[in-house]
ZADOKOL-799840 format. One record per residue: x negated, y negated, z of N, C-alpha, C, O in turn; residue in one letter; residue number from 1. Coordinates in steps of 0.1 Angstrom, whole numbers. Atoms other than C-alpha are relative to their C-alpha. Layout:
# ZADOKOL-799840
+-------+-------+-------+-------+-------+-------+-------+-------+-------+-------+-------+-------+----+-----+
|  n.xx |  n.yy |  n.zz | ca.xx | ca.yy | ca.zz |  c.xx |  c.yy |  c.zz |  o.xx |  o.yy |  o.zz | aa |   i |
+-------+-------+-------+-------+-------+-------+-------+-------+-------+-------+-------+-------+----+-----+
|     X |     Y |     Z |     X |     Y |     Z |     X |     Y |     Z |     X |     Y |     Z |  A | NUM |
...
+-------+-------+-------+-------+-------+-------+-------+-------+-------+-------+-------+-------+----+-----+
***
This chain:
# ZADOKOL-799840
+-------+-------+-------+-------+-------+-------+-------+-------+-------+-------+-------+-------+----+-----+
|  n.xx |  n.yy |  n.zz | ca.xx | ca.yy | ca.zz |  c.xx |  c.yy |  c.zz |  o.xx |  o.yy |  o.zz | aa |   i |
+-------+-------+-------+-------+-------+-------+-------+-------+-------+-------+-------+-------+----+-----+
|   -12 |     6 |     0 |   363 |   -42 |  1177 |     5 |     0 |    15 |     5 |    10 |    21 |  X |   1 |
|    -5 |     2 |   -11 |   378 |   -55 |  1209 |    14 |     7 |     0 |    22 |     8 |   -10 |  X |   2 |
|   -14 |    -7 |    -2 |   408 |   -34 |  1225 |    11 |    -5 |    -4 |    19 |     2 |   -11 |  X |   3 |
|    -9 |     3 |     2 |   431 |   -55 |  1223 |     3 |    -4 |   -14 |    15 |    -3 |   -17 |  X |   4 |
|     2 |    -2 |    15 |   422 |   -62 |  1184 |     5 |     8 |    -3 |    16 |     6 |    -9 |  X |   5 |
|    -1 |   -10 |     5 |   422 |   -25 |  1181 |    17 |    -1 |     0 |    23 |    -1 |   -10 |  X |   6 |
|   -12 |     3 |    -3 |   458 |   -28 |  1197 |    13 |     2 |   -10 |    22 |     9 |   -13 |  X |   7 |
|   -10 |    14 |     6 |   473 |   -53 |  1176 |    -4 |    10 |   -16 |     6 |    16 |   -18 |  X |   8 |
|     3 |    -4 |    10 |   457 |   -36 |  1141 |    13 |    13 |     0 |    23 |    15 |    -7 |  X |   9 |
|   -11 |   -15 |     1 |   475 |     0 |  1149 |    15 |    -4 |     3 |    24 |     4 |     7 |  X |  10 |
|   -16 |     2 |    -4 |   507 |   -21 |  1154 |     7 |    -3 |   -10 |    18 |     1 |   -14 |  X |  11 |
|    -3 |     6 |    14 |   506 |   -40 |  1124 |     3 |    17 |   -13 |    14 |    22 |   -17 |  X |  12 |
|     0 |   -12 |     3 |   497 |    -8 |  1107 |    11 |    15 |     3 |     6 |    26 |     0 |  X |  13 |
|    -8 |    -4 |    -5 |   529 |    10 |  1120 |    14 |    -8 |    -7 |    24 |    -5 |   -13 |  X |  14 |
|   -10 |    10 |    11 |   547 |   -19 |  1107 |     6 |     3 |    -9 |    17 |     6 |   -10 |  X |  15 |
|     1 |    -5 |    15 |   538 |   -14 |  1074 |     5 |     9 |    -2 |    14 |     9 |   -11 |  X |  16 |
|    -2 |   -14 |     1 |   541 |    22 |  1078 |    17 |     1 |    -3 |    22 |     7 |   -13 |  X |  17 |
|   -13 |    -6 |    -1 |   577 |    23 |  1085 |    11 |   -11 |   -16 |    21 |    -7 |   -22 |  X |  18 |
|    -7 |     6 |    12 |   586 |    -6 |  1056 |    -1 |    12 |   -15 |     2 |    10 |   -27 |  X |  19 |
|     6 |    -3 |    19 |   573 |    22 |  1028 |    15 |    10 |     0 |    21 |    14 |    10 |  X |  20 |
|   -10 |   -12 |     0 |   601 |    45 |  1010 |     1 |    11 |     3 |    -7 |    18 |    -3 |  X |  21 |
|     1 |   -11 |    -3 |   609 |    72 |  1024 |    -2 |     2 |    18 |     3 |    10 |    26 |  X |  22 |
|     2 |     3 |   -16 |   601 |    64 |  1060 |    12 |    -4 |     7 |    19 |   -14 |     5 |  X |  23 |
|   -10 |     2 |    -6 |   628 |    67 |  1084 |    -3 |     3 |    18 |   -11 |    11 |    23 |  X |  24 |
|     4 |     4 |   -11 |   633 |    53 |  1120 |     8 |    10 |     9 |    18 |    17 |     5 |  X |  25 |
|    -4 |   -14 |   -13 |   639 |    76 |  1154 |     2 |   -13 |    11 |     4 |   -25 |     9 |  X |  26 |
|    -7 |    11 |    -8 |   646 |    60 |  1184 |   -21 |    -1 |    10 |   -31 |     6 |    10 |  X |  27 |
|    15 |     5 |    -2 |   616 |    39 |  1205 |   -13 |    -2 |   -11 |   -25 |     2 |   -11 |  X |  28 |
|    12 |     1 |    11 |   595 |    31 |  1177 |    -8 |    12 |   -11 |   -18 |    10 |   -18 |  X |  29 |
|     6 |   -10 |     5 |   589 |    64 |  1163 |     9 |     1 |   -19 |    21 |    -1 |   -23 |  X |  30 |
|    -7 |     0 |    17 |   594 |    70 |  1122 |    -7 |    15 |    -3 |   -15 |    22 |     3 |  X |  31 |
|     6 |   -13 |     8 |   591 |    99 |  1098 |     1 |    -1 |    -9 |     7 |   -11 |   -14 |  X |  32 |
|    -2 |    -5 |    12 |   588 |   113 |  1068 |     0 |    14 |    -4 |    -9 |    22 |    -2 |  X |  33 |
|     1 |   -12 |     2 |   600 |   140 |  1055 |    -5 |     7 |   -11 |    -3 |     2 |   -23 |  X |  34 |
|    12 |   -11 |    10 |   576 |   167 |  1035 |     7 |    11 |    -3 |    10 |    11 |   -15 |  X |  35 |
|    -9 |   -13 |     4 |   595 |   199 |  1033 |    12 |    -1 |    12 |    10 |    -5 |    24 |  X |  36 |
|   -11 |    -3 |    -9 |   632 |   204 |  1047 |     3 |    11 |     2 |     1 |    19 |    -8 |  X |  37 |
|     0 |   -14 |     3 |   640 |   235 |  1058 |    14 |     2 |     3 |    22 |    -7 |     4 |  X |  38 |
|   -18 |    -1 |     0 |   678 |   255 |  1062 |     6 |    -8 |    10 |    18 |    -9 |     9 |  X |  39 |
|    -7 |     1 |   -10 |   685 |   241 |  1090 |    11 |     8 |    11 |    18 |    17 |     6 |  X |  40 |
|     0 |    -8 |   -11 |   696 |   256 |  1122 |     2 |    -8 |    12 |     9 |   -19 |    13 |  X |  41 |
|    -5 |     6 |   -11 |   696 |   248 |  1157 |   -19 |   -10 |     8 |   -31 |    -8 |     9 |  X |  42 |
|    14 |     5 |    -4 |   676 |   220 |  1172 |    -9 |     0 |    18 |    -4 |     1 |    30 |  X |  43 |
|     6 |     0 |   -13 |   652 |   220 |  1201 |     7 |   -14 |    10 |    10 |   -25 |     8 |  X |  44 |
|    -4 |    13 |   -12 |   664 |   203 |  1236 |   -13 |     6 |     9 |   -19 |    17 |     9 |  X |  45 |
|    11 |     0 |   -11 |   639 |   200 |  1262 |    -8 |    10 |    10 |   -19 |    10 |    14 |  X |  46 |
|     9 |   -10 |    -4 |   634 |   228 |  1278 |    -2 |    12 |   -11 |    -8 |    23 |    -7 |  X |  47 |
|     7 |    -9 |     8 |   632 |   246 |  1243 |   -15 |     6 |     0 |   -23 |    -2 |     5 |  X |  48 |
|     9 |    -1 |     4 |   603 |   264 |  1234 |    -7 |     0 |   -16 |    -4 |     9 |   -24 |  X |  49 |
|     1 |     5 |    14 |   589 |   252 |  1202 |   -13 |     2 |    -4 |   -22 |    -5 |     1 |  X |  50 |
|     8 |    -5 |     3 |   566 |   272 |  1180 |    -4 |   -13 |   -14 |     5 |   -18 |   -20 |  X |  51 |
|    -1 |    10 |    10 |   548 |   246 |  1154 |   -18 |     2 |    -4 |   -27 |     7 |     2 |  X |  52 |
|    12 |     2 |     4 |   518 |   239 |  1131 |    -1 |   -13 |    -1 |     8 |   -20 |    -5 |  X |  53 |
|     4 |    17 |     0 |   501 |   203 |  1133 |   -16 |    -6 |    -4 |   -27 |    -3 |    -3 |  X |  54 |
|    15 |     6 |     1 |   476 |   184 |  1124 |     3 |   -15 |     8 |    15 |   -19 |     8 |  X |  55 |
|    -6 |    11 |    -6 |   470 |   150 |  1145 |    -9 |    -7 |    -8 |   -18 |     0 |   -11 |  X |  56 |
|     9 |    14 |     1 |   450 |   118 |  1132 |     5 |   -16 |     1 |    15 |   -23 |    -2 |  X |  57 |
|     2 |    18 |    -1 |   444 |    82 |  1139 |     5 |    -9 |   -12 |     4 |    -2 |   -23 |  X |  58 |
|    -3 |     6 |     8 |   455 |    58 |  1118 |   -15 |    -5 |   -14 |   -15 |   -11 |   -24 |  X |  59 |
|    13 |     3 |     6 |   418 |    55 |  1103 |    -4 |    13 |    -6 |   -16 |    16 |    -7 |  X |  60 |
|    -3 |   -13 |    -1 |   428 |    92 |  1092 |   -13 |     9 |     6 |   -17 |    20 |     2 |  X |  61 |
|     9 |   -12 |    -7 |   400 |   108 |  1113 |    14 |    10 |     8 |    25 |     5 |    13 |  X |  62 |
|    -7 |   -15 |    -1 |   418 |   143 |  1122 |    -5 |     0 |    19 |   -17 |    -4 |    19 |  X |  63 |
|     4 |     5 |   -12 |   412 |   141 |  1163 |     7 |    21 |     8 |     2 |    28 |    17 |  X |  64 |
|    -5 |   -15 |    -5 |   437 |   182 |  1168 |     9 |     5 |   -11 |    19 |    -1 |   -16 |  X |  65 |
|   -10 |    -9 |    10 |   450 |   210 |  1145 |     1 |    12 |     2 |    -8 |    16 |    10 |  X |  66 |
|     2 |   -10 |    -5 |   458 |   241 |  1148 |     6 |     9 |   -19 |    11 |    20 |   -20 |  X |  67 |
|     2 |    -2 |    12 |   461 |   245 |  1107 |   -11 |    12 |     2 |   -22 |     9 |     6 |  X |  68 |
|    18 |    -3 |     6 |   437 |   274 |  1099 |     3 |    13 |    17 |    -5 |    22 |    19 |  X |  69 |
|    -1 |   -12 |   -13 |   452 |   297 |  1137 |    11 |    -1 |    -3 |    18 |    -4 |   -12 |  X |  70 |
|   -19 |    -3 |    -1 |   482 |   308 |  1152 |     5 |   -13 |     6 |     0 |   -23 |    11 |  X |  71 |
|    -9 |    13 |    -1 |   509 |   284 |  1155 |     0 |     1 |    13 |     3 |    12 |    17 |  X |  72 |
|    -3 |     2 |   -13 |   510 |   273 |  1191 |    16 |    -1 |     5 |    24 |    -9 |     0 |  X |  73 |
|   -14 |     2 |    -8 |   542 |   279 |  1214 |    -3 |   -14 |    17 |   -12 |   -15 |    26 |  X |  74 |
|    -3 |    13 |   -11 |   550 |   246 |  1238 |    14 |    -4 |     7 |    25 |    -3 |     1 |  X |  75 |
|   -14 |    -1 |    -4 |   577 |   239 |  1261 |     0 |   -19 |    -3 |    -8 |   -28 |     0 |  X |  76 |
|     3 |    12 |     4 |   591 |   208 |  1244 |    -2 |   -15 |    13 |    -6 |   -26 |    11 |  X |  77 |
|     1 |    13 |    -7 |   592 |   186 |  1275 |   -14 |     0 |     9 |   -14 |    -7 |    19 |  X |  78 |
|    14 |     1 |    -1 |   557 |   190 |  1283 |    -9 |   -10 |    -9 |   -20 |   -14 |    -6 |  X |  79 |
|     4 |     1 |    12 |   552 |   176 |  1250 |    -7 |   -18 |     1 |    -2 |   -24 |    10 |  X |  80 |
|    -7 |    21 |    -1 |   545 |   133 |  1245 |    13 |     0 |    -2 |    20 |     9 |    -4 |  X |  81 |
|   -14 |     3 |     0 |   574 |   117 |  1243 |    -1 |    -4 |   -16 |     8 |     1 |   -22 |  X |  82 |
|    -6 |     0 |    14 |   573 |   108 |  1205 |    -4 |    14 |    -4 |    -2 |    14 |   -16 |  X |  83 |
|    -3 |   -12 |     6 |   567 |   144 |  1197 |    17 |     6 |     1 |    25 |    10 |    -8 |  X |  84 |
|   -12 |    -5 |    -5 |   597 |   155 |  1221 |    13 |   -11 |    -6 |    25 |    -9 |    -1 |  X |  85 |
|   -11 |    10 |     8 |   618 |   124 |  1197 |     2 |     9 |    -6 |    12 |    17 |    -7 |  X |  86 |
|    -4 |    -6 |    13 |   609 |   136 |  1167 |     5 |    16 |     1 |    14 |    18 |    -7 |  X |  87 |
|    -1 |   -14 |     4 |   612 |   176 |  1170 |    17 |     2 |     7 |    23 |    12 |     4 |  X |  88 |
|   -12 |    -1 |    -6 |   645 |   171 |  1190 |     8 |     2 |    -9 |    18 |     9 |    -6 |  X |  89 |
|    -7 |     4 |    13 |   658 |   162 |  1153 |    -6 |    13 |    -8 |     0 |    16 |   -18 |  X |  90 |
|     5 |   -10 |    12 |   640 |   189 |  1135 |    12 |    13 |     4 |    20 |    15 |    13 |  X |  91 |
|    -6 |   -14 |     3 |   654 |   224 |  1124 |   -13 |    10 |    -3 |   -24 |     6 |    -8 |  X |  92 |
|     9 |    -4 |     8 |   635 |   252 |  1117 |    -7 |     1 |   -14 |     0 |     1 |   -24 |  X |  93 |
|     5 |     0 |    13 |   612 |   253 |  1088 |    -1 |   -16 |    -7 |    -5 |   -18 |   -18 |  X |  94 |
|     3 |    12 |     9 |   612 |   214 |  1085 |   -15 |    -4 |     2 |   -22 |     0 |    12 |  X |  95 |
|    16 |     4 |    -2 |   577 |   199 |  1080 |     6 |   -14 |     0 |    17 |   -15 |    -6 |  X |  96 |
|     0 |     8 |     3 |   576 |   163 |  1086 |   -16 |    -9 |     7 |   -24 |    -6 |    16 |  X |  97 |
|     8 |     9 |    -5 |   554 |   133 |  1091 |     0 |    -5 |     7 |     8 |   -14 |     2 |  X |  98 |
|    -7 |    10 |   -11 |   558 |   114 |  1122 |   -14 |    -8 |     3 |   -26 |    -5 |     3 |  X |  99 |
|    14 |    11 |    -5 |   540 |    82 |  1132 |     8 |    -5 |    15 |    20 |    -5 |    18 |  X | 100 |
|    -2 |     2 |   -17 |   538 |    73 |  1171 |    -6 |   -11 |     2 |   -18 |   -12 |     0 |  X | 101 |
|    10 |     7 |    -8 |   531 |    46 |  1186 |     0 |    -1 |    11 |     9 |     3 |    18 |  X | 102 |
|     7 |    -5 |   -10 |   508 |    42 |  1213 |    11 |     3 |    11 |    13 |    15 |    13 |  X | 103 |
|   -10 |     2 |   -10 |   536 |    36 |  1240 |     7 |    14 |    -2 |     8 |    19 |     9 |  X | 104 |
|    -4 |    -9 |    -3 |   552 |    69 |  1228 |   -11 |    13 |    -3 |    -9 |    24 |    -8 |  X | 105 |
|    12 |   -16 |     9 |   515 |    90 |  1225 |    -6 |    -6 |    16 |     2 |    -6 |    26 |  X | 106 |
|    12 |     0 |   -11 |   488 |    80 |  1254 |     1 |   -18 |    -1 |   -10 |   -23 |    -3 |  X | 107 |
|     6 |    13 |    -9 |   491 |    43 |  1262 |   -14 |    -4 |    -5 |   -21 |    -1 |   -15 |  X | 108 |
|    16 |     5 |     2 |   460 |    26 |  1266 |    -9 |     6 |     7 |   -21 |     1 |     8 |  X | 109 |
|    11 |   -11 |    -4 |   444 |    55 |  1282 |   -10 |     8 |   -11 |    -3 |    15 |   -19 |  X | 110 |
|     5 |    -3 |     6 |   418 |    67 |  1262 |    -1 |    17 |    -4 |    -9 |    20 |     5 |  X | 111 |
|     0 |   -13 |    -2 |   419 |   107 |  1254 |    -8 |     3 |   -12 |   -12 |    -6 |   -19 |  X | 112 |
|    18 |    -1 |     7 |   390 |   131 |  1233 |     6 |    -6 |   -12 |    17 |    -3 |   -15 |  X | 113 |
|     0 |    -2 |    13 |   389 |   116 |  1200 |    10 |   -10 |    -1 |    13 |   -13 |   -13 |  X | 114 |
|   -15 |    13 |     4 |   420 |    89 |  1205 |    -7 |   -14 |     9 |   -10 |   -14 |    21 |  X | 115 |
|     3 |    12 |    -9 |   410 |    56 |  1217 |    12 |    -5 |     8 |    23 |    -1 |     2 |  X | 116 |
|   -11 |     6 |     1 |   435 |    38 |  1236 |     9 |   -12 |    -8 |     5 |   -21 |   -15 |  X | 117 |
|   -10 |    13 |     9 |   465 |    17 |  1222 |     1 |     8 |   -15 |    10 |     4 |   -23 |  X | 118 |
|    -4 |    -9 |    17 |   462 |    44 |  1189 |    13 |     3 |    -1 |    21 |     5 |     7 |  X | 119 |
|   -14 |    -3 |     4 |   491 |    50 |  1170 |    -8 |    12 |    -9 |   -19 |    12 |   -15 |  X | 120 |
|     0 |   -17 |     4 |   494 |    88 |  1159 |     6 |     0 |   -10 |    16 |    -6 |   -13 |  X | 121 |
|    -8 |    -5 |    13 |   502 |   105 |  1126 |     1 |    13 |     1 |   -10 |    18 |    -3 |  X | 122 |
|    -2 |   -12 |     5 |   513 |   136 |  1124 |     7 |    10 |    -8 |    17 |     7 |   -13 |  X | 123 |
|    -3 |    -5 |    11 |   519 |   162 |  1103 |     6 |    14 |     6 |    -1 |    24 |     8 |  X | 124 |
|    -9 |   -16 |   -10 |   545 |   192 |  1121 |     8 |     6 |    -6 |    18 |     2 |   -11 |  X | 125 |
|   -12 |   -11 |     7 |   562 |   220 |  1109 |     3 |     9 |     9 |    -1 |    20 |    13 |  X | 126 |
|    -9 |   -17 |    -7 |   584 |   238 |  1129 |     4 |    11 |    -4 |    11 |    12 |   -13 |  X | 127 |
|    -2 |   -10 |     5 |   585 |   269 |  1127 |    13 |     7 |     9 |    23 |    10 |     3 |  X | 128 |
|    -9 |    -3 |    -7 |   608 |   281 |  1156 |     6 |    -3 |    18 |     2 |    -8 |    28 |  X | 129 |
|    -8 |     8 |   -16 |   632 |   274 |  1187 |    -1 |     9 |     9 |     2 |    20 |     3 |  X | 130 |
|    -5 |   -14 |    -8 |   633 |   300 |  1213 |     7 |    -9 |    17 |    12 |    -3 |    26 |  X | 131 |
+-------+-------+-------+-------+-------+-------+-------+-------+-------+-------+-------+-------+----+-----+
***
């Protein structure tokens, strides 16, 4: 499939994504859905540090980074992409949700291991804590 094919497919597919119920929009193109809510609390700003479990995959659900299965990784959130540092900006502790990215707010049309460029990201994040 030519790049720019690939492109245009994970856009459409993002589309879609955000027409289904349950799916709700963030700002730049980013959506979610929510899987478990948790008490709520205080949310991460940017130079939080934000403890979380994830899984990442492509729209073609190959699985590409997780850390399901170890310890939850601590990250300073503005290190982060920018549709992670959207969506978790909005989270509380203990929320799991779904977030879809596209490419523009994940890696561009740069290619990284396991992500082609122009991919739109799905992920699956549970915060666990703010520090």
């Amino acid at each position: 499939m030519a790049k720019q094919e690939y492109i245009e497919k994970n856009r459409r597919w993002l589309q879609e994504k955000s027409e289904e119920q349950g799916v709700a929009a963030l700002d730049k193109g980013v959506y979610y859905k929510v899987i478990h809510k948790g008490k709520g609390g205080v949310h991460p700003d940017r130079s939080s540090v934000v403890t979380v479990h994830y899984v990442g995959k492509t729209t073609n659900g190959k699985t590409f980074d997780s850390s399901r299965g170890g310890t939850a990784p601590a990250f300073r959130l503005r290190d982060l992409i920018p549709g992670w540092i959207i969506a978790l900006r909005q989270m509380s502790p203990g929320d799991r949700w779904e977030i879809y990215i596209p490419a523009e707010q994940a890696y561009g049309k740069l290619n990284q291991p396991g992500i082609p460029g122009g991919s739109t990201l799905i992920f699956d994040i549970e915060l666990i804590s703010v520090s």
